[in-house]
FIKOLZA-1660 file (N, C-alpha, C; in steps of 0.1 Angstrom, whole numbers, plus 5000, padded with zeros to 4 digits):
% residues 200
   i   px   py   pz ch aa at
   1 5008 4988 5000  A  X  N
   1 5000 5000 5000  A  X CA
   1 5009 5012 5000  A  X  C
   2 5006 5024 4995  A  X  N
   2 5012 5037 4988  A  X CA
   2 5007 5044 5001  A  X  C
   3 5014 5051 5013  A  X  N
   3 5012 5063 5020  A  X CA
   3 5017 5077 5012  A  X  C
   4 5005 5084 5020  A  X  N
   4 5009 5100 5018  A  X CA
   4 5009 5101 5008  A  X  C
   5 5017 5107 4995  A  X  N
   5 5015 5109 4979  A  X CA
   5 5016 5101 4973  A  X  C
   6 5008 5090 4965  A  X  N
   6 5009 5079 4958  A  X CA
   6 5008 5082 4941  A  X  C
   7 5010 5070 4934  A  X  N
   7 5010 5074 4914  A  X CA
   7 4999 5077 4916  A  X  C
   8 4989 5073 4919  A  X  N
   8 4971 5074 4917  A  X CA
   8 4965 5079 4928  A  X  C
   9 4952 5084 4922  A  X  N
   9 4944 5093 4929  A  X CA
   9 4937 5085 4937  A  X  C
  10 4933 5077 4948  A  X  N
  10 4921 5073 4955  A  X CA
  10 4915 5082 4967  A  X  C
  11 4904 5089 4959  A  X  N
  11 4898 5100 4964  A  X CA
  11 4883 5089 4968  A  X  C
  12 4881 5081 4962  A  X  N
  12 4866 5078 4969  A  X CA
  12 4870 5064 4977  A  X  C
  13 4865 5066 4992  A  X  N
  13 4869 5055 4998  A  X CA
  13 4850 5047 4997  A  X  C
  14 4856 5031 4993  A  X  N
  14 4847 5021 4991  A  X CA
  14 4841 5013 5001  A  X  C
  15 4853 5016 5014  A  X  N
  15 4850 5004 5021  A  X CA
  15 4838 5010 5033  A  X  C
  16 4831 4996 5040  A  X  N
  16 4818 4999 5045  A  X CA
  16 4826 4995 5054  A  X  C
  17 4835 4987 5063  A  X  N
  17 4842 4987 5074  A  X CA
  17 4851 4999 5080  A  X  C
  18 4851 5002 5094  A  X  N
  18 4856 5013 5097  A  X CA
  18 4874 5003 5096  A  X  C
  19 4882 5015 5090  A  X  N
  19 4897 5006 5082  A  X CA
  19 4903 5008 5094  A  X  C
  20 4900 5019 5105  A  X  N
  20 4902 5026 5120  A  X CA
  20 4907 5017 5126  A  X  C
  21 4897 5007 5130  A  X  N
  21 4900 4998 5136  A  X CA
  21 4906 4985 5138  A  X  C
  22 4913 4985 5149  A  X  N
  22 4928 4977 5151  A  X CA
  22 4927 4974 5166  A  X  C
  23 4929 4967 5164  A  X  N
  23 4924 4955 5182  A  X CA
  23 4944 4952 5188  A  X  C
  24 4947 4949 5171  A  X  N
  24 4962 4946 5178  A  X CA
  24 4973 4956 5180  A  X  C
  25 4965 4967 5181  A  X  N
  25 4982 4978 5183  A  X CA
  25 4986 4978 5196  A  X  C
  26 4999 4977 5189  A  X  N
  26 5008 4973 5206  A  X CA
  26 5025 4983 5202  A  X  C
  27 5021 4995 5213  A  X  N
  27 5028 5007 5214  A  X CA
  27 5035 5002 5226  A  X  C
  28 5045 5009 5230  A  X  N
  28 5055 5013 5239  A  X CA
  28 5055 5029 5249  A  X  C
  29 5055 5033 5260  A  X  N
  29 5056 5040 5263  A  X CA
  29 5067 5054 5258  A  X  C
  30 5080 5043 5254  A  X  N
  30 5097 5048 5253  A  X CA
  30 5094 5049 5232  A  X  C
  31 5084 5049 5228  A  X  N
  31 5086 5042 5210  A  X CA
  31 5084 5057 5209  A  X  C
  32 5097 5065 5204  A  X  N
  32 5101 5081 5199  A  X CA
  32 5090 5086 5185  A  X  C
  33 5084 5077 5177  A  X  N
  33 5078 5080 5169  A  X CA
  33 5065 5076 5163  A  X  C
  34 5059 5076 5177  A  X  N
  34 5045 5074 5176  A  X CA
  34 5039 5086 5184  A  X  C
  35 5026 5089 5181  A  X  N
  35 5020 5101 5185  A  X CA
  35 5014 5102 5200  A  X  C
  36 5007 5086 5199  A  X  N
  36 5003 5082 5215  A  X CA
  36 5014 5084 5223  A  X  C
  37 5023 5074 5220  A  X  N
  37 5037 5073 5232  A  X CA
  37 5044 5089 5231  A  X  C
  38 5047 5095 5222  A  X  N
  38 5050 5111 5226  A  X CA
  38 5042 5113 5237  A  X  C
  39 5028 5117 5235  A  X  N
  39 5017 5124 5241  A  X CA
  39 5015 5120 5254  A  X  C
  40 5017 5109 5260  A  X  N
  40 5020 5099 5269  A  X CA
  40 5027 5105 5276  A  X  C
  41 5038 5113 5275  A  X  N
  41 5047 5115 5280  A  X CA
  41 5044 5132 5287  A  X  C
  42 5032 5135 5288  A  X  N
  42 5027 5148 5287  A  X CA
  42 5014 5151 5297  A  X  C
  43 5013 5133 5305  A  X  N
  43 5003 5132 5313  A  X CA
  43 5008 5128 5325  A  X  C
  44 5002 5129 5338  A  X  N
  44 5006 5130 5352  A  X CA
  44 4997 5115 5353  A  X  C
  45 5011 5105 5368  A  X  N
  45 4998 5099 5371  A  X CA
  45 4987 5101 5380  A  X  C
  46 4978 5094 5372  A  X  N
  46 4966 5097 5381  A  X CA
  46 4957 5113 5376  A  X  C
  47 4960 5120 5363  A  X  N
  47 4950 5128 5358  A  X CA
  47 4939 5118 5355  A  X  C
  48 4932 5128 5354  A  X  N
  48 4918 5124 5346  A  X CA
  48 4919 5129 5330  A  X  C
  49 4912 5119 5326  A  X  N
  49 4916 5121 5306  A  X CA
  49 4903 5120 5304  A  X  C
  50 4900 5129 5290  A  X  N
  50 4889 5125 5283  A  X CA
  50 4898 5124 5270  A  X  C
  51 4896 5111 5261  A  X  N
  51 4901 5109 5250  A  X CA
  51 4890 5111 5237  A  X  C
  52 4893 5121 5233  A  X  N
  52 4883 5123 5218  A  X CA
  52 4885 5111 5208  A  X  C
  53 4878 5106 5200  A  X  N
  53 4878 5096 5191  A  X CA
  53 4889 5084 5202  A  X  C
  54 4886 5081 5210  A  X  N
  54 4892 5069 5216  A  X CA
  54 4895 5055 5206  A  X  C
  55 4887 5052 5202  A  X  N
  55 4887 5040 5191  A  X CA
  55 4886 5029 5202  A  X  C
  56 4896 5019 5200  A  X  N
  56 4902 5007 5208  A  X CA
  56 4906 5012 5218  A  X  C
  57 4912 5027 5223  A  X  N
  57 4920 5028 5236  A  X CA
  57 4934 5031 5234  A  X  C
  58 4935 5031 5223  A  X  N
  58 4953 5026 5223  A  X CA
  58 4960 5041 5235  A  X  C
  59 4952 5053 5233  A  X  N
  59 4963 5060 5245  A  X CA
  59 4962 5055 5259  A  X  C
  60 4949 5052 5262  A  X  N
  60 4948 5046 5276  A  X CA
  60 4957 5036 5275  A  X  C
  61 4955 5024 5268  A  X  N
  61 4967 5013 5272  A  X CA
  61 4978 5018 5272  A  X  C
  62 4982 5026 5266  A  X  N
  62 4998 5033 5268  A  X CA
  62 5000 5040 5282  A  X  C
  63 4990 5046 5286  A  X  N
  63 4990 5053 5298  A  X CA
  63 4987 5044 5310  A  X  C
  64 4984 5032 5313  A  X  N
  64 4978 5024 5317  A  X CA
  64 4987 5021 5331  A  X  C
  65 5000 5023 5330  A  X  N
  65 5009 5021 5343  A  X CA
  65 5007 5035 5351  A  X  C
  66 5002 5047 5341  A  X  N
  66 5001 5058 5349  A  X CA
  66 4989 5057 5361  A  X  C
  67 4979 5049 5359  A  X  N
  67 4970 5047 5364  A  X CA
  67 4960 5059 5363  A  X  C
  68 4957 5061 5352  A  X  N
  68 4950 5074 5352  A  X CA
  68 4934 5074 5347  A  X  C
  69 4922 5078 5352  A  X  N
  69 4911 5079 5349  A  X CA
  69 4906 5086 5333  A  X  C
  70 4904 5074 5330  A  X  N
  70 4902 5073 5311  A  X CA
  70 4887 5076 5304  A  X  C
  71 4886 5088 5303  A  X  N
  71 4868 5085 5298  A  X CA
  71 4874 5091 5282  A  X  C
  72 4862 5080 5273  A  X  N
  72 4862 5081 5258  A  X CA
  72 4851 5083 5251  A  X  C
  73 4856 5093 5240  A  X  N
  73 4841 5095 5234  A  X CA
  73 4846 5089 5217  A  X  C
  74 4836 5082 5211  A  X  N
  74 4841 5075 5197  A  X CA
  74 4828 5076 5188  A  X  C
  75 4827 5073 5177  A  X  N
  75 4815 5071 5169  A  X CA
  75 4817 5053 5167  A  X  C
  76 4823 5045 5168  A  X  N
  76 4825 5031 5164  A  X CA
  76 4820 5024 5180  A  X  C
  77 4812 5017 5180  A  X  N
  77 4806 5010 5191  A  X CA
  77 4817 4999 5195  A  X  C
  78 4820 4992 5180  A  X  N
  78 4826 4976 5186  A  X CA
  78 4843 4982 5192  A  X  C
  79 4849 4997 5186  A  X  N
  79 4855 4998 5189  A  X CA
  79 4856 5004 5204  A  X  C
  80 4843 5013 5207  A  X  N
  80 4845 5014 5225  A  X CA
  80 4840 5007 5231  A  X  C
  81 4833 4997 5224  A  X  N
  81 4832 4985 5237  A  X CA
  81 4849 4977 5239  A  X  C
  82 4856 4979 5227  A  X  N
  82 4874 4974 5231  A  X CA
  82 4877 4983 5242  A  X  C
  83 4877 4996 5241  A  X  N
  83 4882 5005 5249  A  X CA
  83 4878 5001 5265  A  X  C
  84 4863 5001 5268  A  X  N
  84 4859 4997 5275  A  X CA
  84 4868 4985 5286  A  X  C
  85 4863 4973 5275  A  X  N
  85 4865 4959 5285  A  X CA
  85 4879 4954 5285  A  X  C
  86 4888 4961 5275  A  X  N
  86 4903 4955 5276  A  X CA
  86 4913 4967 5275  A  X  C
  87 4910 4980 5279  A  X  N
  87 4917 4994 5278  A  X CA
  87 4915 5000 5289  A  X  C
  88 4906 4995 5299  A  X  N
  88 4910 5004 5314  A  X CA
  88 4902 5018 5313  A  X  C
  89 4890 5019 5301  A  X  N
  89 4889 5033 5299  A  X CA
  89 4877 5029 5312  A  X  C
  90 4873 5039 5321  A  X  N
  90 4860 5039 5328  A  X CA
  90 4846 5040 5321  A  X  C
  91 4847 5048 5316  A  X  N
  91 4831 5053 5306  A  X CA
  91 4839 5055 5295  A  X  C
  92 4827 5052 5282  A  X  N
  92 4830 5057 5267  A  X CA
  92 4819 5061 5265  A  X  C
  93 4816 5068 5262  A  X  N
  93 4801 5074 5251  A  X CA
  93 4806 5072 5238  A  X  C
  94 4795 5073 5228  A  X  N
  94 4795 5069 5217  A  X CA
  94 4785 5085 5213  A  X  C
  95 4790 5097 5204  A  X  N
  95 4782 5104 5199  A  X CA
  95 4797 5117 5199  A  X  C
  96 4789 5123 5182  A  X  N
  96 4801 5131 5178  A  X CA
  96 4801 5144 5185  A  X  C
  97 4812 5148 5187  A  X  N
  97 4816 5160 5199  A  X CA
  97 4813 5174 5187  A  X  C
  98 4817 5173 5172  A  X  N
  98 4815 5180 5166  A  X CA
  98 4801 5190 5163  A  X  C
  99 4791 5180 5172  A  X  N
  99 4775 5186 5168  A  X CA
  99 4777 5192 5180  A  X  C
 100 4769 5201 5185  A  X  N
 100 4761 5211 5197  A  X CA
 100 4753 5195 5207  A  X  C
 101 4747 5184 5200  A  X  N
 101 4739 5179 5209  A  X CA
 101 4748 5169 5219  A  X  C
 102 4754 5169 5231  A  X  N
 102 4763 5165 5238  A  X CA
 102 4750 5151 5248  A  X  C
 103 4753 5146 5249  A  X  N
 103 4741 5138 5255  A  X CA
 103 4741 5139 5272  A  X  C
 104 4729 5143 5280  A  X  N
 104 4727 5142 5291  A  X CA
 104 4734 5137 5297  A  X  C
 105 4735 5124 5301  A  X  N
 105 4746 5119 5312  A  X CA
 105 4763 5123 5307  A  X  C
 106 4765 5129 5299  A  X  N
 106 4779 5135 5298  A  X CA
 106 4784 5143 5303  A  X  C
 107 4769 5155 5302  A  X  N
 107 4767 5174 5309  A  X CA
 107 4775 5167 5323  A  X  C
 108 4777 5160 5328  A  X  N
 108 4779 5158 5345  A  X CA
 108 4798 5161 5340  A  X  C
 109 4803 5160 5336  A  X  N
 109 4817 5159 5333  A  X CA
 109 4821 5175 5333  A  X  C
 110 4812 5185 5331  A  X  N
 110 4814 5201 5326  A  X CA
 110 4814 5200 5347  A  X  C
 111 4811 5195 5362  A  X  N
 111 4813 5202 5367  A  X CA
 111 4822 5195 5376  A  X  C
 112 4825 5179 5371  A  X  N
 112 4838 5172 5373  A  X CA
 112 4853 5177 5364  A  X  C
 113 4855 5181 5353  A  X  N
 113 4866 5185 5345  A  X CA
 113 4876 5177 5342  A  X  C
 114 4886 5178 5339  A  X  N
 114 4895 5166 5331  A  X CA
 114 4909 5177 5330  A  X  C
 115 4915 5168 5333  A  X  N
 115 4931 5171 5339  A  X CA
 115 4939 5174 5325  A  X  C
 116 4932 5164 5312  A  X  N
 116 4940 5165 5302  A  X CA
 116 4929 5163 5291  A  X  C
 117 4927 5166 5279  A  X  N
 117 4919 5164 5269  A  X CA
 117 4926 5162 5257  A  X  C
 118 4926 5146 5251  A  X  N
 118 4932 5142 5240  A  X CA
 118 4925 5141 5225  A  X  C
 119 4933 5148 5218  A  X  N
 119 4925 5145 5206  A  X CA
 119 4937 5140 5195  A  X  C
 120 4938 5128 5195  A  X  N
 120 4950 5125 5185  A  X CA
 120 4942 5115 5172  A  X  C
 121 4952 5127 5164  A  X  N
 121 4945 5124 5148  A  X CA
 121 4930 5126 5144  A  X  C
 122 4925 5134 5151  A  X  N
 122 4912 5136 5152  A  X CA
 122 4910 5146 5142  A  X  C
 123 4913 5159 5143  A  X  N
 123 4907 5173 5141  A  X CA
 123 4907 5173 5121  A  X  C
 124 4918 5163 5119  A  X  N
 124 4919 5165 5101  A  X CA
 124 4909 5159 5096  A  X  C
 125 4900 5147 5107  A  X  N
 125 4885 5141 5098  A  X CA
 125 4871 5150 5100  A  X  C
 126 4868 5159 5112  A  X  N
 126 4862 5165 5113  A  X CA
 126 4859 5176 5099  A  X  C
 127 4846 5180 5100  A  X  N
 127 4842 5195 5093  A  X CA
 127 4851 5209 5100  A  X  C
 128 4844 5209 5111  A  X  N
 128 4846 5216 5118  A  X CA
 128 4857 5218 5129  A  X  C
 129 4869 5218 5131  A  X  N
 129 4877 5215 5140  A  X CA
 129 4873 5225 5151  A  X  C
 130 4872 5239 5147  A  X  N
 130 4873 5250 5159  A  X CA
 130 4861 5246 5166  A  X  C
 131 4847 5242 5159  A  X  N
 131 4837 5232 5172  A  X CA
 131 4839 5228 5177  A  X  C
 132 4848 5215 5177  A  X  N
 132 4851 5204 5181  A  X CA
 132 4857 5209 5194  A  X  C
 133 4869 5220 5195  A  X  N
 133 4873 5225 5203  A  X CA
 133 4865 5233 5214  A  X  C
 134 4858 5239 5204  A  X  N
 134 4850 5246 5212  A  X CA
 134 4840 5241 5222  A  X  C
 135 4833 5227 5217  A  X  N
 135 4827 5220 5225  A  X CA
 135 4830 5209 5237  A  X  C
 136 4846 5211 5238  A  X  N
 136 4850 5203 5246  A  X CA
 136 4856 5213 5254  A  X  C
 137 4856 5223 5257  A  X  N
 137 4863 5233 5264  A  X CA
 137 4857 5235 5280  A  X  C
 138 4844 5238 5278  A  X  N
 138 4839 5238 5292  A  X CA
 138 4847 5222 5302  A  X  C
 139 4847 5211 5295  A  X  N
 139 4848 5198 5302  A  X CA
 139 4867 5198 5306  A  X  C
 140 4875 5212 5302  A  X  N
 140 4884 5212 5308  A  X CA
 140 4890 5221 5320  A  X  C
 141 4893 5216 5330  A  X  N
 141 4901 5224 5339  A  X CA
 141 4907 5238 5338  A  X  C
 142 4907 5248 5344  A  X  N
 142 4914 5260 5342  A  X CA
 142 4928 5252 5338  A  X  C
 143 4934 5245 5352  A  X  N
 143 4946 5243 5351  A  X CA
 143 4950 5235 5335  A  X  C
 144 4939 5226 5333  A  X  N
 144 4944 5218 5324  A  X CA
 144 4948 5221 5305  A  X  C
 145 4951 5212 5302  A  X  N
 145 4956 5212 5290  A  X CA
 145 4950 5205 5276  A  X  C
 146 4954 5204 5265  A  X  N
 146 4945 5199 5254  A  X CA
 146 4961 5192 5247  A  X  C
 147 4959 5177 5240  A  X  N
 147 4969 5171 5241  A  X CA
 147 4962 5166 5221  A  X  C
 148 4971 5173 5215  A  X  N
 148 4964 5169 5198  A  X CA
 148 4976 5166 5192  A  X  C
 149 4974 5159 5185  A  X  N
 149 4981 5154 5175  A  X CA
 149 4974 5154 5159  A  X  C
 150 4980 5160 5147  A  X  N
 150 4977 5164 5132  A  X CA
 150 4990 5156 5125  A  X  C
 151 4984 5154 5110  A  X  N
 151 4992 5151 5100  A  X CA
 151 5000 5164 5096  A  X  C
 152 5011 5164 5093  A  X  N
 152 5014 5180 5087  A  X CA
 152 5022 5174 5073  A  X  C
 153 5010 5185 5068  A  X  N
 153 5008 5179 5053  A  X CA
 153 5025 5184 5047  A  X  C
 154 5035 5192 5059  A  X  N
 154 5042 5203 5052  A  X CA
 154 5056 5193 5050  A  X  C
 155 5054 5182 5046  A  X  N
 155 5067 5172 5050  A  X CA
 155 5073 5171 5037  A  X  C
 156 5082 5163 5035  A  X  N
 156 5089 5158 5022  A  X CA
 156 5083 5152 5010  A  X  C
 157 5079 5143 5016  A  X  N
 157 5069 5135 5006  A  X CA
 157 5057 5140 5000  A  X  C
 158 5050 5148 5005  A  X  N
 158 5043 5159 4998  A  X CA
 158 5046 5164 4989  A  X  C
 159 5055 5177 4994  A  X  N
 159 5063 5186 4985  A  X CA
 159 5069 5179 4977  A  X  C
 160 5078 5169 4979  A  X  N
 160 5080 5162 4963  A  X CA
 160 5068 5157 4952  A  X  C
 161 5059 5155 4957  A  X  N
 161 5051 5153 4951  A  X CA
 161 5045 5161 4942  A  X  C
 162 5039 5174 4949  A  X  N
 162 5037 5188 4946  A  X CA
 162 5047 5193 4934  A  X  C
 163 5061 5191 4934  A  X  N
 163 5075 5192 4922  A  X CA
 163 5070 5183 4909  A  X  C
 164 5061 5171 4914  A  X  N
 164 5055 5167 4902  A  X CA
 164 5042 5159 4898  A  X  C
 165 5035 5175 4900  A  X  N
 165 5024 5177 4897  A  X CA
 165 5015 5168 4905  A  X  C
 166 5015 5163 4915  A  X  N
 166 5007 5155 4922  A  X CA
 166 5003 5156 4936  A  X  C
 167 4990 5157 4938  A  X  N
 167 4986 5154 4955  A  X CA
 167 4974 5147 4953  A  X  C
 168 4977 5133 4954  A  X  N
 168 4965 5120 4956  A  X CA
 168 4960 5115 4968  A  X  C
 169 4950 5116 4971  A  X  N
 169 4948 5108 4980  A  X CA
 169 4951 5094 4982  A  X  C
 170 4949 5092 4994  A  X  N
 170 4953 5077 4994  A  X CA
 170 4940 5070 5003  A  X  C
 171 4941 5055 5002  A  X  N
 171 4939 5051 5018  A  X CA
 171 4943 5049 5031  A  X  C
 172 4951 5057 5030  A  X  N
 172 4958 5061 5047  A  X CA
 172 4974 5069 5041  A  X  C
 173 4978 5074 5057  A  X  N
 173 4983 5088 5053  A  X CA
 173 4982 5100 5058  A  X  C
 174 4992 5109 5049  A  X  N
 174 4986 5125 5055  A  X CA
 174 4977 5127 5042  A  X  C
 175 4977 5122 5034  A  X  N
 175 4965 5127 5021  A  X CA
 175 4955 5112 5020  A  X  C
 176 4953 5108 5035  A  X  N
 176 4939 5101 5037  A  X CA
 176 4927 5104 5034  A  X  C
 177 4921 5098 5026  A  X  N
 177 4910 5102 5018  A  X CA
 177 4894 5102 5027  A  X  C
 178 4902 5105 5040  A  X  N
 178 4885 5105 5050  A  X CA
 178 4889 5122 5052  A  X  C
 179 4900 5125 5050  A  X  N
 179 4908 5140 5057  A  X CA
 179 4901 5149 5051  A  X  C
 180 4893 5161 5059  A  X  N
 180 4882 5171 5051  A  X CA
 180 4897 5182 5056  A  X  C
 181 4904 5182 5063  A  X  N
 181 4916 5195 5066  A  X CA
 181 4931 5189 5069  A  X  C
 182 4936 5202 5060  A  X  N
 182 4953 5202 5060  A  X CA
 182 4958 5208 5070  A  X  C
 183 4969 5206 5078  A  X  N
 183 4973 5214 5085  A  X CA
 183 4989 5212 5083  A  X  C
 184 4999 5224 5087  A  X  N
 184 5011 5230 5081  A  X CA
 184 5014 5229 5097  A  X  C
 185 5023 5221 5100  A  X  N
 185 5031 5220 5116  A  X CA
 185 5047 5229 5110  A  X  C
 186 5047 5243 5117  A  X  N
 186 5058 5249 5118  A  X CA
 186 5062 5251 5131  A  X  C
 187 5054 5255 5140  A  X  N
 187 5063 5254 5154  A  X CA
 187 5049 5243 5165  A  X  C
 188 5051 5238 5172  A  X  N
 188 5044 5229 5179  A  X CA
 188 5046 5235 5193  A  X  C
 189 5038 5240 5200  A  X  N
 189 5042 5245 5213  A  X CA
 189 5041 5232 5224  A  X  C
 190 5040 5222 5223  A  X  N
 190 5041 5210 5230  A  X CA
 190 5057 5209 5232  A  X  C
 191 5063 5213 5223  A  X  N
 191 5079 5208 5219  A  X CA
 191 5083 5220 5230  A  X  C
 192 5073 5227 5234  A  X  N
 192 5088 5239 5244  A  X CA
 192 5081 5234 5260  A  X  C
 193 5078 5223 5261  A  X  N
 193 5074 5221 5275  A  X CA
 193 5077 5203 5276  A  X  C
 194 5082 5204 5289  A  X  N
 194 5091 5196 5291  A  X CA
 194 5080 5181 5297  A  X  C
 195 5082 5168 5290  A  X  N
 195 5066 5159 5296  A  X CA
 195 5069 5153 5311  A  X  C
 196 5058 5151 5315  A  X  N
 196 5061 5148 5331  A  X CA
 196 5072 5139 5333  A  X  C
 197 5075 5133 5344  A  X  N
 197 5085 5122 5348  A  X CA
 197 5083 5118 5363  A  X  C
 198 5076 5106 5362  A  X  N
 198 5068 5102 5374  A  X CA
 198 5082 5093 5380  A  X  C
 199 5089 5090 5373  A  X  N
 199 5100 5084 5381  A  X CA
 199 5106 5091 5388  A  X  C
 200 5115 5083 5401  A  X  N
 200 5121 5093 5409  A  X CA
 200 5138 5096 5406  A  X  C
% end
């Protein structure tokens, strides 16, 4: 399979299965080049998390020796029931954070708060990103933080591509063909703050 800028265009995705889902990913806390295990590195033990698009869990399971209070919100059921029964998450809801309609038993979270709010790989499938933000804002702590991770479309393999005449979609990727937004990573303000370190 062809990532990021491929010979051909696959702009219309076919498949009726969510391609998302992955039961077997098995990260590392210490693995330098994955987005979970970075991000991981950015949580205290024992916060409280709400993970946006949770899926399977995979940041909870990564965070899982932190011992940290995991709530998830996903659109794939078979995937938060994984989250649920083998990822240590506490609660998952199932309903998109992108709409205004936030479901009743959630409202209780806006006067509990959340230590850390994850959104990894999220914001490029959305319409709307600045909702998405906007609608999870009350559910965070003054003190707390927002923990995202994006494709940046601004890499090598692009821009070569771009040198010849091409930007294709693919089925997975930064030019993943579910992605309604590009985003351009020039400075990351994550990179000027130092991640916790629960060891002694």
């Amino acid at each position: 399979m062809e990532y990021g800028n491929g010979t051909t265009n696959q702009l219309v995705w076919r498949e009726t299965e969510n391609r998302y889902h992955n039961e077997e990913f098995l990260v590392t806390p210490d693995n330098p080049n994955v987005n979970v295990a970075i991000l991981s590195g950015y949580v205290k033990s024992g916060d409280k998390i709400l993970d946006i698009g949770c899926g399977e869990g995979k940041f909870g399971k990564i965070l899982s020796e932190k011992k940290c209070e995991m709530t998830g919100v996903d659109l794939d059921e078979a995937a938060a029931q994984i989250a649920k029964q083998r990822s240590g998450y506490n609660h998952v809801y199932l309903f998109n954070v992108e709409n205004d309609e936030i479901p009743e038993e959630f409202l209780r979270f806006k006067e509990e708060k959340f230590d850390k709010i994850a959104m990894l790989d999220v914001l490029e499938h959305v319409i709307n990103p600045t909702a998405v933000i906007y609608n999870i804002i009350p559910f965070l702590k003054d003190s707390g933080s927002i923990l995202i991770s994006i494709p940046n479309v601004n890499n090598a393999d692009i821009l070569l591509g771009l040198l010849n005449d091409k930007f294709n979609y693919r089925e997975a990727g930064v030019l993943d063909n579910t992605h309604t937004k590009y985003f351009q990573v020039l400075v990351v303000n994550i990179l000027c703050r130092k991640p916790y370190n629960d060891s002694p």
